[in-house]
VOZA-507455 format. One record per residue (C-alpha): residue in three letters; z, y, x. Coordinates in pm, 1 decimal. Each point is the difference from the previous one (the first is absolute). Last residue first. Layout:
residues N
Ala; Z; Y; X
...
This chain:
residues 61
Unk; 9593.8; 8512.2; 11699.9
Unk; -284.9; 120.4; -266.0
Unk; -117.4; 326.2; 1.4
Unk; -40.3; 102.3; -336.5
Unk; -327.0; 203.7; -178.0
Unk; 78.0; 166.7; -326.5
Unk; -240.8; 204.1; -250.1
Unk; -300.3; -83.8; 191.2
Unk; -300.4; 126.9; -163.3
Unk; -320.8; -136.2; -210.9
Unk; 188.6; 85.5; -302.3
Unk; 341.5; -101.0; 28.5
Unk; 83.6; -238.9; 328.8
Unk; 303.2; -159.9; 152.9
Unk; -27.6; -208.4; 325.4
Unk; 158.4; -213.5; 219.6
Unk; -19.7; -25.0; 370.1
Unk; 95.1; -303.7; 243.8
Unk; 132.9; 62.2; 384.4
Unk; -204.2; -12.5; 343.3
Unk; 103.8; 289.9; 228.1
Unk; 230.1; 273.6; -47.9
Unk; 100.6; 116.8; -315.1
Unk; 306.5; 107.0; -128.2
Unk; 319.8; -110.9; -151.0
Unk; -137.0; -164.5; -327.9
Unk; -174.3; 313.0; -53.8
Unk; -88.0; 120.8; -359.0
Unk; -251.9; 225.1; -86.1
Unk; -52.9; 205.1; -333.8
Unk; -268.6; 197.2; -136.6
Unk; 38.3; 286.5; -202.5
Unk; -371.8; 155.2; 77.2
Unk; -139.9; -319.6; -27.3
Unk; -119.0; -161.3; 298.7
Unk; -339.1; -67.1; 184.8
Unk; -55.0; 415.4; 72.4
Unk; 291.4; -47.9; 227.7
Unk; -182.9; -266.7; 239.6
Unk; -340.4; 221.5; -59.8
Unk; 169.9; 317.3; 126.6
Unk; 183.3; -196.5; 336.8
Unk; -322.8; -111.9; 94.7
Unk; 86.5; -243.8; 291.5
Unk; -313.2; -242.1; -28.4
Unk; 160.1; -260.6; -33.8
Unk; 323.0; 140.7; -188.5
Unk; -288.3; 170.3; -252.0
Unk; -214.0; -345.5; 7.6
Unk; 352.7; -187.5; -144.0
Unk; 81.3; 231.0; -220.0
Unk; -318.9; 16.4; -162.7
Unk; 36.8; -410.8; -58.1
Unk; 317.7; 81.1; -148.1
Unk; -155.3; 230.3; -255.0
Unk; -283.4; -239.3; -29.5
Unk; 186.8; -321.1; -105.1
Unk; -18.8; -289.5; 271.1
Unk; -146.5; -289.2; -169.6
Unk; 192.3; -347.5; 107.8
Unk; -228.8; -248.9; 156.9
């Protein structure tokens, strides 16, 4: 099994538990995302990170 890395692990709790302040907190301050033309339902993520952070995070199509 693949290791999730902590930043998007914190992500993933924040969106749980819908703090808005810890999702934000996850990223660096100049993050970027991309969306592959939105997101609604089931679709694949990829991740950047720098320090501990997410840099990018991309919706997949």
């Amino acid at each position: 099994m693949t290791e999730v890395p902590s930043a998007v692990q914190r992500t993933i709790d924040a969106t749980n538990a819908g703090d808005h302040e810890a999702f934000g907190a996850a990223f660096t301050p100049d993050a970027v995302l991309v969306s592959g033309g939105g997101f609604n339902g089931t679709s694949g993520f990829r991740f950047e990170l720098a320090d501990d952070l997410i840099s990018r995070m991309e919706i997949q199509p």
